[in-house]
C-alpha positions as CSV (number, residue, x, y, z in Angstrom):
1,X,8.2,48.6,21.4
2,X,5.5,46.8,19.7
3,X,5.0,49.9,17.0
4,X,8.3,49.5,16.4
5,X,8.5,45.8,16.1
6,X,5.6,46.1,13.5
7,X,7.4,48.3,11.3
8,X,10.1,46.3,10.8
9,X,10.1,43.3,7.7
10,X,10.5,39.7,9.3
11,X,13.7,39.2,7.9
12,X,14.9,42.6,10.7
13,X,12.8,41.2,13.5
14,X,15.0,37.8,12.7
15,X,18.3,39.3,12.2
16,X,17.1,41.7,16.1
17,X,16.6,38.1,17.5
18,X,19.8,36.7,16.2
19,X,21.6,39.6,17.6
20,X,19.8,39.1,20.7
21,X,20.4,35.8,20.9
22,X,24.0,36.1,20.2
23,X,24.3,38.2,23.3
24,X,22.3,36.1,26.1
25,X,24.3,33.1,24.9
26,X,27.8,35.4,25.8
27,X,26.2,36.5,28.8
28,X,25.3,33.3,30.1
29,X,28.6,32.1,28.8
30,X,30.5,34.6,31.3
31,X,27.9,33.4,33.9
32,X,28.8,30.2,33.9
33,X,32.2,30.4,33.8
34,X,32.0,32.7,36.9
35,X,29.8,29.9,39.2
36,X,32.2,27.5,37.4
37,X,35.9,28.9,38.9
38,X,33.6,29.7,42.4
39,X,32.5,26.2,42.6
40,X,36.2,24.7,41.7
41,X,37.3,26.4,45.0
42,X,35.0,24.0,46.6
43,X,35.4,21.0,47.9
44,X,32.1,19.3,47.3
45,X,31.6,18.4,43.9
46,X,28.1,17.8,43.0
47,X,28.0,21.1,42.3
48,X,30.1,21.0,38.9
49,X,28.6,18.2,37.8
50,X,25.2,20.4,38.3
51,X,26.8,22.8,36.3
52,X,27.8,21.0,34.1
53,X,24.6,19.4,33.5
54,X,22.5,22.0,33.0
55,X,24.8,24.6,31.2
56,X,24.3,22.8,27.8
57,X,20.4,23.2,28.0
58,X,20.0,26.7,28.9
59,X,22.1,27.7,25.6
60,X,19.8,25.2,23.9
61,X,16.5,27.1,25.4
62,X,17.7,30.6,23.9
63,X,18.4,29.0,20.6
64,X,15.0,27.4,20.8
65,X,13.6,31.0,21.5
66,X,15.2,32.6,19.0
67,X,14.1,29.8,16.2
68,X,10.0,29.8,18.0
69,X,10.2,33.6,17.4
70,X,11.8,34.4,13.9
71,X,8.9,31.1,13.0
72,X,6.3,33.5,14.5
73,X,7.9,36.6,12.5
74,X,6.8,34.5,9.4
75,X,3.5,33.2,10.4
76,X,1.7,35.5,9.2
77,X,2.8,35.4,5.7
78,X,3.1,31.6,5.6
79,X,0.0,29.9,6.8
80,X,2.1,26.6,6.9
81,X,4.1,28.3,10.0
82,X,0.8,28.7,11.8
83,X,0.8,24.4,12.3
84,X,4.8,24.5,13.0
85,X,4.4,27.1,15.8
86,X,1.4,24.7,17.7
87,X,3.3,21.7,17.4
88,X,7.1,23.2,18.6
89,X,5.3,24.4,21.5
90,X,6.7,21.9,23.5
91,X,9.9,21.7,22.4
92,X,10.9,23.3,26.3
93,X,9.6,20.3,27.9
94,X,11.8,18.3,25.5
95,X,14.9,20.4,26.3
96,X,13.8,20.3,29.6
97,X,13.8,17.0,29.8
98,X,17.0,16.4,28.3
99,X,18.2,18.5,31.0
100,X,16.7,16.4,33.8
101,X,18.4,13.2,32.3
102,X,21.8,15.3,32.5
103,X,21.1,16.4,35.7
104,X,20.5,12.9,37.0
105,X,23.8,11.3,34.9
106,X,25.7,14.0,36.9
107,X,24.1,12.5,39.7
108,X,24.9,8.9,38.6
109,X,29.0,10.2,37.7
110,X,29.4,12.2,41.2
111,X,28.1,8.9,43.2
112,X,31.0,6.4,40.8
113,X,33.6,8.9,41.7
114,X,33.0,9.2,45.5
115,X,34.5,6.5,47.4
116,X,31.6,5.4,49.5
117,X,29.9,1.7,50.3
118,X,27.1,2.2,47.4
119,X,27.9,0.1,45.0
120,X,28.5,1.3,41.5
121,X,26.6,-1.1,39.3
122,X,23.4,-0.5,42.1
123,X,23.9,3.3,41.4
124,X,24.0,2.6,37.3
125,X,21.3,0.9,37.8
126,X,18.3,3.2,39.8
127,X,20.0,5.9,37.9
128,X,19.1,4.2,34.2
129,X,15.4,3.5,36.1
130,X,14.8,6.9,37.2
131,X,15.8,8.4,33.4
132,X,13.5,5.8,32.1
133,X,10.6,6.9,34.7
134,X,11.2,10.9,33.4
135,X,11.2,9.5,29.8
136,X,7.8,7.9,29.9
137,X,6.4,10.9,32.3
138,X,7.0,13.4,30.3
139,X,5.9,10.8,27.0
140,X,2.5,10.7,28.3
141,X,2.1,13.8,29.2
142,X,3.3,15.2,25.6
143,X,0.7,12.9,24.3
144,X,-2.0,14.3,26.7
145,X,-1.3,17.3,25.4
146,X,-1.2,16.1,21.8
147,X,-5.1,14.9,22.6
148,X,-4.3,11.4,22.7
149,X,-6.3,9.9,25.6
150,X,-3.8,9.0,28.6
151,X,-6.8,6.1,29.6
152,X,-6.8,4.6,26.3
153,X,-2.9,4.4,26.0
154,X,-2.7,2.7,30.1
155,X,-5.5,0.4,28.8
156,X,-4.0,-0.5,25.5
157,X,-0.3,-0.8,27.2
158,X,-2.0,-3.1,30.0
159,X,-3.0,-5.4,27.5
160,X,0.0,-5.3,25.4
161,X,2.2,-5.4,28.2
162,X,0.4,-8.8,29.0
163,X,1.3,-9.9,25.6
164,X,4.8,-8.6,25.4
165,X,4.8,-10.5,28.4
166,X,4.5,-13.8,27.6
167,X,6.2,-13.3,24.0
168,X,9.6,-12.5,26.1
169,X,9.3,-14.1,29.4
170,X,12.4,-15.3,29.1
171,X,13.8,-11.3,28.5
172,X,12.0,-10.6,31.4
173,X,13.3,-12.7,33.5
174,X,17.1,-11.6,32.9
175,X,15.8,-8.6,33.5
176,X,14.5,-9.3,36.9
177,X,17.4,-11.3,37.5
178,X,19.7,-8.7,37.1
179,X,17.3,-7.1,39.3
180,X,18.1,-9.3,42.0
181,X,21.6,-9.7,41.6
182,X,21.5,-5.8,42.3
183,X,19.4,-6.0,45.6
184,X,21.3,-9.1,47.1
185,X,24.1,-8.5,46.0
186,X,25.6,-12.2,45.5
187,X,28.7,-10.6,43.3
188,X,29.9,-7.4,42.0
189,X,31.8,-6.1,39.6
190,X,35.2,-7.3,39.5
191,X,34.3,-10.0,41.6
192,X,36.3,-13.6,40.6
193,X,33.1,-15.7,40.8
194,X,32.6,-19.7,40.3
195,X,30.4,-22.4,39.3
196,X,30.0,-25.9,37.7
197,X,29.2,-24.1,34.4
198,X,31.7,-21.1,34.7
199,X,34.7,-19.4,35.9
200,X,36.1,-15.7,36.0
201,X,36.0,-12.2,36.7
202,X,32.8,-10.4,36.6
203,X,33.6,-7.1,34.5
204,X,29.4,-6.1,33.5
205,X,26.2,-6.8,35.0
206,X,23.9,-5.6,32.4
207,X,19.9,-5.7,32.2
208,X,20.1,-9.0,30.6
209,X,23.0,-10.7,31.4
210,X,26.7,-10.7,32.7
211,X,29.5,-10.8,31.3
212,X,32.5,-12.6,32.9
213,X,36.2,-12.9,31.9
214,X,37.7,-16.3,32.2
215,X,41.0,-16.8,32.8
216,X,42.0,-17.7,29.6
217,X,40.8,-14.1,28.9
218,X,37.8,-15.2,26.7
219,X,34.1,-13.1,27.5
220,X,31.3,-15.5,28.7
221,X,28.1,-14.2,28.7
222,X,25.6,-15.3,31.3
223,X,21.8,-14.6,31.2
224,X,20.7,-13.5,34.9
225,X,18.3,-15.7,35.1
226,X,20.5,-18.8,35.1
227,X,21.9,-17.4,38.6
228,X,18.4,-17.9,40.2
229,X,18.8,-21.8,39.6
230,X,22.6,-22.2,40.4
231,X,24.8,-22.1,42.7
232,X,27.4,-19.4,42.9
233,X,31.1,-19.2,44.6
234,X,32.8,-15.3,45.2
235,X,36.3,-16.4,46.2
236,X,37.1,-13.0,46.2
237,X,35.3,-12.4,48.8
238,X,37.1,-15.2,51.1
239,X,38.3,-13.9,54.7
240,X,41.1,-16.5,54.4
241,X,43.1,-19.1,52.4
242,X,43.1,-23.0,53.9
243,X,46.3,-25.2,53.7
244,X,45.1,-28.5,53.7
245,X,48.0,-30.9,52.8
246,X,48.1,-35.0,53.9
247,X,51.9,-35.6,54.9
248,X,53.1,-39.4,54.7
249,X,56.6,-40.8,56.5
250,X,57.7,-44.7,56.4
251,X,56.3,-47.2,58.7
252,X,60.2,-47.5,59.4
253,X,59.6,-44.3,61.1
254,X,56.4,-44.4,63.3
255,X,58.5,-43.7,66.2
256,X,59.7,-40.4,65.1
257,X,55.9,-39.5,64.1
258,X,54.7,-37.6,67.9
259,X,58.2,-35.4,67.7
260,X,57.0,-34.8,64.2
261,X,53.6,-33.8,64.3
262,X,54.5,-31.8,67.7
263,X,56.8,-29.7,66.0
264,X,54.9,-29.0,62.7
265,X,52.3,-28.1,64.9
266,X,54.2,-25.3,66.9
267,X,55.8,-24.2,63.5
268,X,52.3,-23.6,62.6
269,X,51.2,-21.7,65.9
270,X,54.8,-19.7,65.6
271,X,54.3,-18.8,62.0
272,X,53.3,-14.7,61.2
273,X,51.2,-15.7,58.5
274,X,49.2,-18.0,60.0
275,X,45.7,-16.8,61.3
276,X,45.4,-18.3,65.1
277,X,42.3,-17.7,65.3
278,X,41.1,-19.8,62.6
279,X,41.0,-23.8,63.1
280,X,44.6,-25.4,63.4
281,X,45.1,-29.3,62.9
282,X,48.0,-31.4,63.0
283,X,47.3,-34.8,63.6
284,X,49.0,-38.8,62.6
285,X,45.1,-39.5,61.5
286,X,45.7,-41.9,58.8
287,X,47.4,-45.6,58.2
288,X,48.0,-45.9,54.7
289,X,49.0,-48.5,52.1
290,X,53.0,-47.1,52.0
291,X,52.9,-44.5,54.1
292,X,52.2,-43.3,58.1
293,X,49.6,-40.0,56.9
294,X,49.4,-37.1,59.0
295,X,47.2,-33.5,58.0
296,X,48.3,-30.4,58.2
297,X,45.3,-27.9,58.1
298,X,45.4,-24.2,58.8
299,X,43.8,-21.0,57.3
300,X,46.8,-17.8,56.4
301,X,45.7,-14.4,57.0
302,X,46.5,-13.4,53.2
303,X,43.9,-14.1,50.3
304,X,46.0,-13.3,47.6
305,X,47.2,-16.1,45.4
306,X,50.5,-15.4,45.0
307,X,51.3,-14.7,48.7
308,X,49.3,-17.7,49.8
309,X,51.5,-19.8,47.1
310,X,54.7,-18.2,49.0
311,X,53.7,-18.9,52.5
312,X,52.3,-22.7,51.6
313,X,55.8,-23.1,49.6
314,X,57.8,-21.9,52.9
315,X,55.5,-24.2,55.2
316,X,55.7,-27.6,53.1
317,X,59.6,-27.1,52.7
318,X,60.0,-26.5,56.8
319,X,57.6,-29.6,57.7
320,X,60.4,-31.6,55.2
321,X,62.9,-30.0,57.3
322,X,61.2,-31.1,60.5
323,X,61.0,-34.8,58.8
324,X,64.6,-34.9,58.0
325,X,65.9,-33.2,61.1
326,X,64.4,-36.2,63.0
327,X,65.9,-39.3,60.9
328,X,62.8,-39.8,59.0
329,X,61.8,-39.8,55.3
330,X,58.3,-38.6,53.5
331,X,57.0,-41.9,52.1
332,X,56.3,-43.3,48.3
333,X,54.1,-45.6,46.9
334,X,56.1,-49.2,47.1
335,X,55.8,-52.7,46.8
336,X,57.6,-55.6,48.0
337,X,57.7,-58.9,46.3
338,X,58.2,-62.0,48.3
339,X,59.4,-64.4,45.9
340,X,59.1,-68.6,47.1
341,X,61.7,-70.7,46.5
């Protein structure tokens, strides 16, 4: 094979190893296609986004081959070749690399799709730290290989990492922040979130900073560090919706007021929409300027907006029924004038 190999010009030993090449990329197109209609059948799915992965760097690696050997074909009539050959070496590990990255993105896409507790902006994030981890691995150990001393370069990023440091503290502490926002897990996304500063609906929690969508649909973008110093509501996360209303009848009616508050109160405790085991309160707690002032206070099982809106609307109109029902009137503001003759 070698005898024969030698008697042919390198232009024929490229043209053999583009024919060759040809024909290990159709095999291991049919290959693929074969695991890919067995693992369809399936019902776990990591599998074809393994696949998928790693199908696009294994056509890259016999491409590489074919290009490192029709090089070496050359070398020995172009010394030039001789440097190209040492150096593109290592152009596996690259593609190798790249192929880990892809492996661990399939990862990072099979985990978004399954509908499981991990939350996705957690699994974005330890998936963009691991690629970074490979990245700088396989950096250093290039360089190693390159000659550069590994020491020198931990030494010399040690020190420049203590500059860098203090040069963009304040970068690194959004970047922590969002750090922290991932571990405790204060909001997520598409949590509706609140604060003296801001208001909206968390749609990105980057490295650096959030972005939030008010409700006048403009973006606000919030460094995570600020949400280490602030407070921070997640309505969205609320088990239950409070009616808290102060009712007021005329002193006229004062009589009418234990019939009223009695009766508002078993509406409450009758009402499908009303959670019973949450704190109920109907009480005559209050005399006011104009008016006899009784609360009504009581959580609804709902915590959408627009339901709770319905249910509140249905309750204030039947505690006006109850009012009227028993001769009495809610109360406004009025003044009386004596005047002395």
């Amino acid at each position: 094979m070698n005898e024969f190999l030698q008697n042919l010009t390198p232009l024929e030993v490229v043209g053999i190893l583009l024919a060759v090449a040809f024909v290990a990329h159709f095999i291991l197109g049919v290959i693929l296609k074969k695991i890919i209609s067995h693992t369809d059948k399936t019902k776990i799915q990591w599998d074809d986004h393994l696949i998928k992965a790693v199908s696009t760097p294994l056509k890259a690696l016999i491409w590489f081959g074919w290009i490192y050997f029709s090089i070496n074909a050359f070398k020995g009539q172009i010394e030039a070749l001789t440097k190209v050959i040492e150096y593109i070496d290592i152009g596996p590990i690259f593609i190798i690399t790249w192929g880990v990255v892809r492996i661990v993105s399939g990862g990072e896409n099979y985990m978004l799709e399954r509908d499981t507790n991990v939350d996705n902006d957690s699994v974005r994030l330890f998936s963009r730290l691991i690629k970074i981890l490979i990245v700088i691995a396989i950096a250093l150990g290039v360089a190693q290989y390159l000659g550069f001393s590994i020491s020198s370069l931990l030494t010399f990023g040690g020190v420049g990492g203590i500059v860098m440091g203090f040069a963009a503290k304040d970068m690194l502490s959004n970047i922590f922040g969002g750090l922290m926002i991932q571990m405790d897990k204060p909001f997520s996304t598409g949590d509706w979130i609140r604060s003296s500063k801001f208001e909206g609906t968390v749609e990105k929690i980057g490295w650096r900073m959030t972005r939030i969508r008010t409700f006048s649909k403009n973006p606000v973008y919030i460094p995570n560090s600020i949400f280490a110093s602030i407070p921070i509501e997640t309505p969205s996360r609320m088990t239950n919706r409070r009616i808290k209303e102060v009712v007021g009848i005329r002193y006229d009616d004062i009589a009418q007021m234990p019939a009223i508050v009695t009766e508002v109160e078993a509406l409450l405790r009758e009402h499908k929409d009303i959670d019973q085991s949450e704190s109920l309160r109907v009480y005559f707690n209050y005399f006011n300027a104009s008016s006899l002032d009784f609360n009504v206070y009581a959580f609804t099982k709902t915590t959408s907006k627009d339901e709770y809106q319905r249910v509140k609307q249905q309750i204030l109109l039947s505690v006006a029924d109850i009012i009227a029902k028993h001769k009495a009137e809610i109360a406004y503001p009025t003044q009386t004038l004596h005047i002395q003759k």
